[in-house]
BALUMGU-249093 format. One record per residue: residue in three letters; residue number from 0; x, y, z of N, C-alpha, C in turn. Coordinates in nm, 3 decimals, decimal comma, m for minus. Example, Ala and Ser with C-alpha at 12.3 -4.5 7.8 and 13.67 -1.06 7.14 Angstrom:
<rs>
@type = ALA | seq = 0 | n.east = 1,319 | n.north = m0,569 | n.up = 0,780 | ca.east = 1,230 | ca.north = m0,450 | ca.up = 0,780 | c.east = 1,320 | c.north = m0,330 | c.up = 0,780 .
@type = SER | seq = 1 | n.east = 1,285 | n.north = m0,225 | n.up = 0,708 | ca.east = 1,367 | ca.north = m0,106 | ca.up = 0,714 | c.east = 1,290 | c.north = 0,003 | c.up = 0,787 .
</rs>
This chain:
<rs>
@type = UNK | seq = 0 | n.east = 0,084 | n.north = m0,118 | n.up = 0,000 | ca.east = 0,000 | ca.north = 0,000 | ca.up = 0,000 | c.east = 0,089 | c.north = 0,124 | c.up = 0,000 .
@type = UNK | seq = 1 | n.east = 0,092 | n.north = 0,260 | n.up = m0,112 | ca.east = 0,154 | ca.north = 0,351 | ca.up = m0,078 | c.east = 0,071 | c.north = 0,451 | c.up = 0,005 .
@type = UNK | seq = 2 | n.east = 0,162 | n.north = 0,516 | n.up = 0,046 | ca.east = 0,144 | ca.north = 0,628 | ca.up = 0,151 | c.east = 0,023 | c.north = 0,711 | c.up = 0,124 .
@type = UNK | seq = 3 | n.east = m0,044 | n.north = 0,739 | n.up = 0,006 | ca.east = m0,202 | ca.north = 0,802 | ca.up = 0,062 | c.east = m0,328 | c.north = 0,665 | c.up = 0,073 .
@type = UNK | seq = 4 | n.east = m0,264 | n.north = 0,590 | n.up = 0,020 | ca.east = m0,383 | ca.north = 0,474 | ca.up = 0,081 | c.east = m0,375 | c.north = 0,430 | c.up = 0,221 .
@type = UNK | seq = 5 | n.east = m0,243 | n.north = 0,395 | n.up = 0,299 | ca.east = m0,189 | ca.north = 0,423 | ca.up = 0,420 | c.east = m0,334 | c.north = 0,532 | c.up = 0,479 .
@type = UNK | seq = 6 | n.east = m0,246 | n.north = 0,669 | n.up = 0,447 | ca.east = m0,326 | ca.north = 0,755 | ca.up = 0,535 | c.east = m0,495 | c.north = 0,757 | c.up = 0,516 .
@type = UNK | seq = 7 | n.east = m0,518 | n.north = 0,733 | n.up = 0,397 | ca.east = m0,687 | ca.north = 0,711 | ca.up = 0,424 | c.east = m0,750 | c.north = 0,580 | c.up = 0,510 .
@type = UNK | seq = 8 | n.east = m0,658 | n.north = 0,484 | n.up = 0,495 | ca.east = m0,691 | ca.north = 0,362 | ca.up = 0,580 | c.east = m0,697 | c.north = 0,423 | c.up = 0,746 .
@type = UNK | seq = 9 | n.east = m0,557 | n.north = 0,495 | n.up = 0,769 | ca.east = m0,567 | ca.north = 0,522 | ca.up = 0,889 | c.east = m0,727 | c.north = 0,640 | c.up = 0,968 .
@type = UNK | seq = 10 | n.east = m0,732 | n.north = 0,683 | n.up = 0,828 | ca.east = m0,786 | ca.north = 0,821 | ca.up = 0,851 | c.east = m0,969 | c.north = 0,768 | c.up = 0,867 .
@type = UNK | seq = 11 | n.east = m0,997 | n.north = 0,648 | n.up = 0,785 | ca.east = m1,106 | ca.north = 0,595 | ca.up = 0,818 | c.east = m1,143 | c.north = 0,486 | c.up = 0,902 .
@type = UNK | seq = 12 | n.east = m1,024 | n.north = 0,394 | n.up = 0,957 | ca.east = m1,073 | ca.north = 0,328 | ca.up = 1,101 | c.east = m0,957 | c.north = 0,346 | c.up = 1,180 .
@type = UNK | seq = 13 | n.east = m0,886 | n.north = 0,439 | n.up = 1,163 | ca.east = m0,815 | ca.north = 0,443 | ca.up = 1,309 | c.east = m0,748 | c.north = 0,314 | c.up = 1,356 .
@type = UNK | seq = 14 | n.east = m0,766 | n.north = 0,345 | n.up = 1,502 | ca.east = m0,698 | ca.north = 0,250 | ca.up = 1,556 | c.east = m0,779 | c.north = 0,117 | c.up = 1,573 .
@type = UNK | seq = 15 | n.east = m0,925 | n.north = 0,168 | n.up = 1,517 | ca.east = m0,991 | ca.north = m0,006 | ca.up = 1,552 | c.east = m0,984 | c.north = m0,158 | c.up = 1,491 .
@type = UNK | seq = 16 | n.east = m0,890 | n.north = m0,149 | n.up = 1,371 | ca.east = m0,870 | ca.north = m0,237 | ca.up = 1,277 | c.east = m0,716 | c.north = m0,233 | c.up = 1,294 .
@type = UNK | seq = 17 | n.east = m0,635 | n.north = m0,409 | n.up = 1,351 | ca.east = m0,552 | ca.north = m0,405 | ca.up = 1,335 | c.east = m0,473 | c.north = m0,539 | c.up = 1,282 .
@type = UNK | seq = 18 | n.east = m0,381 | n.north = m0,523 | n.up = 1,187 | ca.east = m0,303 | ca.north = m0,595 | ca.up = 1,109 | c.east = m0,232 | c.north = m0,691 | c.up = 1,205 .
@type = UNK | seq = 19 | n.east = m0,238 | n.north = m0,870 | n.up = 1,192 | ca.east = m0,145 | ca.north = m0,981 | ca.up = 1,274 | c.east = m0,105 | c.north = m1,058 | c.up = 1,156 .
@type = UNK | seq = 20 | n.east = 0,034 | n.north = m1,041 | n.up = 1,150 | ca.east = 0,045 | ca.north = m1,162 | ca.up = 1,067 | c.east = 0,143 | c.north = m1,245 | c.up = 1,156 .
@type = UNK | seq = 21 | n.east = 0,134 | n.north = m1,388 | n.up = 1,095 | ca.east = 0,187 | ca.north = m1,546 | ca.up = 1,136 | c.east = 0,349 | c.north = m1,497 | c.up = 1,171 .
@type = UNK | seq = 22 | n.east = 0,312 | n.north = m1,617 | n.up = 1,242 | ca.east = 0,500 | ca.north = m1,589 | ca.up = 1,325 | c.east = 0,587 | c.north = m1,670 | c.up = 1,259 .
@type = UNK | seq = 23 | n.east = 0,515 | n.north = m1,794 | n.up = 1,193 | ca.east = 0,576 | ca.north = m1,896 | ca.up = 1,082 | c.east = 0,482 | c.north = m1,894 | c.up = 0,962 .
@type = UNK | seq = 24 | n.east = 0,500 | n.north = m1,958 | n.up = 0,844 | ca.east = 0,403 | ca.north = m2,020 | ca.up = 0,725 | c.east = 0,344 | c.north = m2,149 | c.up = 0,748 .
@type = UNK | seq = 25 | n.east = 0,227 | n.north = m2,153 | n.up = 0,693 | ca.east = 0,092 | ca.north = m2,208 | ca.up = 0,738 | c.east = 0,165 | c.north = m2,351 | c.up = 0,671 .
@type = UNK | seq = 26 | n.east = 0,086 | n.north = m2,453 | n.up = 0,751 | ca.east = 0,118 | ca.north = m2,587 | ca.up = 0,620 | c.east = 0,032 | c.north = m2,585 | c.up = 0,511 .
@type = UNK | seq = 27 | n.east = 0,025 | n.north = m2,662 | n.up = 0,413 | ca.east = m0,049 | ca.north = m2,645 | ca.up = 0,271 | c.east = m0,219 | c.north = m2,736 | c.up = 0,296 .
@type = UNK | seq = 28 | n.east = m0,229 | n.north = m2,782 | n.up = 0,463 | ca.east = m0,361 | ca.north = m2,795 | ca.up = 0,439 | c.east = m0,425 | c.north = m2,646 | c.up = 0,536 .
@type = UNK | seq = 29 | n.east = m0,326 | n.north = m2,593 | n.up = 0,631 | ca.east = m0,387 | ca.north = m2,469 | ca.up = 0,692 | c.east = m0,465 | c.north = m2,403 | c.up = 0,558 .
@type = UNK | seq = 30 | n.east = m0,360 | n.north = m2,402 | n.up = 0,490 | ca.east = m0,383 | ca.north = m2,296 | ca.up = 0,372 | c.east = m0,509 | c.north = m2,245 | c.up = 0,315 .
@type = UNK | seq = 31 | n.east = m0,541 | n.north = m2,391 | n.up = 0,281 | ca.east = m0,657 | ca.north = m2,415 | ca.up = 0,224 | c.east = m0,804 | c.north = m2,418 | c.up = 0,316 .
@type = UNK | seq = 32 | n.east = m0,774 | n.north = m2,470 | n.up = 0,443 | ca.east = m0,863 | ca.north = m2,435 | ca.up = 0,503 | c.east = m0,916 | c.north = m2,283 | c.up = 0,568 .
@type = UNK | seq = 33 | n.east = m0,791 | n.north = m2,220 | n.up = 0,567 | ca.east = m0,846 | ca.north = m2,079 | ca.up = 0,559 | c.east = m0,883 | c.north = m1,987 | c.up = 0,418 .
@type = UNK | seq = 34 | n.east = m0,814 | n.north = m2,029 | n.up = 0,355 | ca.east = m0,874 | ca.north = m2,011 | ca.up = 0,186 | c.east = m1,053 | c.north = m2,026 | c.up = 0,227 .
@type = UNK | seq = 35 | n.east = m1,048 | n.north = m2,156 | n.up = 0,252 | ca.east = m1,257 | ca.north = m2,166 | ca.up = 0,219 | c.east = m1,292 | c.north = m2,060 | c.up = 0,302 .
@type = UNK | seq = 36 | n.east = m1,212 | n.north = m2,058 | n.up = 0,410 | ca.east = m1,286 | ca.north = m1,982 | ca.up = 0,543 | c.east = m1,347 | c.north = m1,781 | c.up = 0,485 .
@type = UNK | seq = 37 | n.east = m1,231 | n.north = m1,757 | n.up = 0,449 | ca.east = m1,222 | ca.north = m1,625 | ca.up = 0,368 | c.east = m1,329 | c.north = m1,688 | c.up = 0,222 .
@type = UNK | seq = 38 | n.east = m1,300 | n.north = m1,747 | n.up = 0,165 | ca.east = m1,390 | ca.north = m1,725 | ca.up = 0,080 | c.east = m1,528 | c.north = m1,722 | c.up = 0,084 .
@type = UNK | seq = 39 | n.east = m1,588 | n.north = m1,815 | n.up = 0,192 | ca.east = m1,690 | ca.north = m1,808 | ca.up = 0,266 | c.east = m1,751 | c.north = m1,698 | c.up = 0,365 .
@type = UNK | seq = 40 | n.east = m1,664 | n.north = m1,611 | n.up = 0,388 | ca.east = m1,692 | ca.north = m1,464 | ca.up = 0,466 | c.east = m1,671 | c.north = m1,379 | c.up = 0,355 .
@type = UNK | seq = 41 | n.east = m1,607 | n.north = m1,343 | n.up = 0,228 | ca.east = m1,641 | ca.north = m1,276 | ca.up = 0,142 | c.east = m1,766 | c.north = m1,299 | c.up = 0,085 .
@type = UNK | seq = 42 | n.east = m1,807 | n.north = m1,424 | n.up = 0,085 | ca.east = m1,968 | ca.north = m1,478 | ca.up = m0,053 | c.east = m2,132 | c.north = m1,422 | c.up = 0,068 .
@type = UNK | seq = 43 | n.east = m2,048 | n.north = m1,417 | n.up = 0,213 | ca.east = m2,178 | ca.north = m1,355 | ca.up = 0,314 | c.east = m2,166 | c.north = m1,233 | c.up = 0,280 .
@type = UNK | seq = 44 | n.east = m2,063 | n.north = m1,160 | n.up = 0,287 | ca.east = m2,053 | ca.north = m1,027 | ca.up = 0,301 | c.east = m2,148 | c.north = m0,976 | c.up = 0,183 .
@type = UNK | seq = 45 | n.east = m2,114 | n.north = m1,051 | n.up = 0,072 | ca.east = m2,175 | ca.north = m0,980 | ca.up = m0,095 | c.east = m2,292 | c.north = m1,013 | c.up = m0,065 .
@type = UNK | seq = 46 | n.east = m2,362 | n.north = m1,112 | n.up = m0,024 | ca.east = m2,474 | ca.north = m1,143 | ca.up = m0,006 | c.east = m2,541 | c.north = m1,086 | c.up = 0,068 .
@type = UNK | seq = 47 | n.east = m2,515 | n.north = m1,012 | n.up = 0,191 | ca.east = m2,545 | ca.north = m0,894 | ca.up = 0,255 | c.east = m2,586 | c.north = m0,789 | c.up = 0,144 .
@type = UNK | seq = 48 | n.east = m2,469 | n.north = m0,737 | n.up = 0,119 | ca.east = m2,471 | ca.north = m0,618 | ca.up = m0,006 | c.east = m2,596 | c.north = m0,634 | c.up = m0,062 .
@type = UNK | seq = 49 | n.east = m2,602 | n.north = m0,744 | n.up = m0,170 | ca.east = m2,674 | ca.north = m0,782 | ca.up = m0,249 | c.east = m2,824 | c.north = m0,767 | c.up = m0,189 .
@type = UNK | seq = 50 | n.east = m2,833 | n.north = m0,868 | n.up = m0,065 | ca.east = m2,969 | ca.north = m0,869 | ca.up = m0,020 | c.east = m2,986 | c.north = m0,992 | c.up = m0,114 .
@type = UNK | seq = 51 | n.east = m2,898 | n.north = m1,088 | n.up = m0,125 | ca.east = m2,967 | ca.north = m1,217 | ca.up = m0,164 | c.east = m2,872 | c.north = m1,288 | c.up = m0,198 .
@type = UNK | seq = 52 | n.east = m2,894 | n.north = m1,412 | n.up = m0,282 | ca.east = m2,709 | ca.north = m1,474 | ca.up = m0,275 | c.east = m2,668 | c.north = m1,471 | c.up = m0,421 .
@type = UNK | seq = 53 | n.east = m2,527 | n.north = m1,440 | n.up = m0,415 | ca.east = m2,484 | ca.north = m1,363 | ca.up = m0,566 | c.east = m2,430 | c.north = m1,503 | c.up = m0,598 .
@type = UNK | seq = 54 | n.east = m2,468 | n.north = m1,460 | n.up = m0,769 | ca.east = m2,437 | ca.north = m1,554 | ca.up = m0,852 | c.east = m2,294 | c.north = m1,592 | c.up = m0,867 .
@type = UNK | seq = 55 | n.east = m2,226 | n.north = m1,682 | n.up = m0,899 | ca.east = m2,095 | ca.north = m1,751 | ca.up = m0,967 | c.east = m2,018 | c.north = m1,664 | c.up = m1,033 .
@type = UNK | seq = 56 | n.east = m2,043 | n.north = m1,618 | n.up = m1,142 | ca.east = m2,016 | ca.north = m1,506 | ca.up = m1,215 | c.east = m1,987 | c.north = m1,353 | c.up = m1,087 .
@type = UNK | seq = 57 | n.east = m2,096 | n.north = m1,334 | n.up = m0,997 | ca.east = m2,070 | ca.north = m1,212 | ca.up = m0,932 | c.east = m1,959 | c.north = m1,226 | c.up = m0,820 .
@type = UNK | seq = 58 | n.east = m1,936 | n.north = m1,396 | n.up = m0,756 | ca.east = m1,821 | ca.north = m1,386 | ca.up = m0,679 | c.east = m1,710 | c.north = m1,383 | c.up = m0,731 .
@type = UNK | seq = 59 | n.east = m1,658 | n.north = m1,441 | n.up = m0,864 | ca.east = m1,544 | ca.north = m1,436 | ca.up = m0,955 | c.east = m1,530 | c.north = m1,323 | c.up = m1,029 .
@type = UNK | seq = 60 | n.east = m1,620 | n.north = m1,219 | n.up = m1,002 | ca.east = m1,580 | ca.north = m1,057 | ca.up = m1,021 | c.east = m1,611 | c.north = m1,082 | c.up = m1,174 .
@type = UNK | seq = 61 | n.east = m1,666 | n.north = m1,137 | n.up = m1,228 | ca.east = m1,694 | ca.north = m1,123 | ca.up = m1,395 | c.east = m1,819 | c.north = m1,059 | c.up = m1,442 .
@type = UNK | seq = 62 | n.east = m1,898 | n.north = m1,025 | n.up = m1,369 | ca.east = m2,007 | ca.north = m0,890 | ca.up = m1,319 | c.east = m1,988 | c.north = m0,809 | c.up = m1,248 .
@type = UNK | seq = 63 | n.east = m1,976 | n.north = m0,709 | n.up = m1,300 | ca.east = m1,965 | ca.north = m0,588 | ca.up = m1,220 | c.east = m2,089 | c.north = m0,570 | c.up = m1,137 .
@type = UNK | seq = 64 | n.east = m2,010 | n.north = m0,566 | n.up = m0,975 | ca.east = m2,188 | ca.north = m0,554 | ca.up = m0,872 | c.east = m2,192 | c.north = m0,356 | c.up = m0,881 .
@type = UNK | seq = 65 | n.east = m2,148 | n.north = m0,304 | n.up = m0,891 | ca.east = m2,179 | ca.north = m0,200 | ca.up = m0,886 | c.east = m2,274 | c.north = m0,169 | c.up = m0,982 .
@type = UNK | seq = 66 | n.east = m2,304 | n.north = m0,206 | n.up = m1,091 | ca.east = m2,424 | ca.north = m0,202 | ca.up = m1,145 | c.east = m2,545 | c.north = m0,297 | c.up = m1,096 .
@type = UNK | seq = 67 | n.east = m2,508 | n.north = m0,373 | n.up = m1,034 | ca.east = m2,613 | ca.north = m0,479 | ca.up = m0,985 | c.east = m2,709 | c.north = m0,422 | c.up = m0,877 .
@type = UNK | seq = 68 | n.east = m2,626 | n.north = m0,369 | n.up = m0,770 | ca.east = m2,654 | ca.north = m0,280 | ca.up = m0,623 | c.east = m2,698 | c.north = m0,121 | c.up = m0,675 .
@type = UNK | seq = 69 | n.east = m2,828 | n.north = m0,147 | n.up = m0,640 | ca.east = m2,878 | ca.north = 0,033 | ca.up = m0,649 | c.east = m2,894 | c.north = 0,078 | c.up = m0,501 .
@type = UNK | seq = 70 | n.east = m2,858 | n.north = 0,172 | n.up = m0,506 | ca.east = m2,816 | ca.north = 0,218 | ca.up = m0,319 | c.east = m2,954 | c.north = 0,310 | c.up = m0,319 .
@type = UNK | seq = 71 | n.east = m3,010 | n.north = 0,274 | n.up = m0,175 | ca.east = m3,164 | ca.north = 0,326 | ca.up = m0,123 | c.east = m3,148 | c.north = 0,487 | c.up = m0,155 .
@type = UNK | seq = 72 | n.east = m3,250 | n.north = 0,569 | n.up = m0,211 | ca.east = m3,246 | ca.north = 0,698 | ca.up = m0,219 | c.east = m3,282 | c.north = 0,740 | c.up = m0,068 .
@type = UNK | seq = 73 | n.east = m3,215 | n.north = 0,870 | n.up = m0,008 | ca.east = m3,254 | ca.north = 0,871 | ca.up = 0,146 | c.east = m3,360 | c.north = 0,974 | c.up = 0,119 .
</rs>
């Protein structure tokens, strides 16, 4: 990340979001089991967004959701 993505990261959560990484490398079945794990908390998250469960195509980014998601007029 360069230095103005840095400062907007900092500048929009502060100190409440913080970075751990491993003290060693994972073995090659950790790997994978956190692979599903993340991929499985990204496909809720969109599905949140969405308000329903996104297609194949929308988790492999080959649809653009920003046209998909119309944001509530306030």
């Amino acid at each position: 990340m360069g230095k103005p993505l840095v400062s907007q990261f900092q500048k929009r959560f502060g100190d409440r979001i913080s970075v751990v990484y491993a003290d060693k490398p994972r073995s090659a079945v950790d790997q994978q089991v956190h692979g599903e794990i993340l991929a499985k908390a990204v496909a809720q998250v969109i599905a949140g967004i969405l308000k329903r469960e996104p297609t194949q195509e929308e988790l492999f980014g080959i649809v653009d959701l920003s046209k998909s998601y119309q944001r509530r007029k306030a």
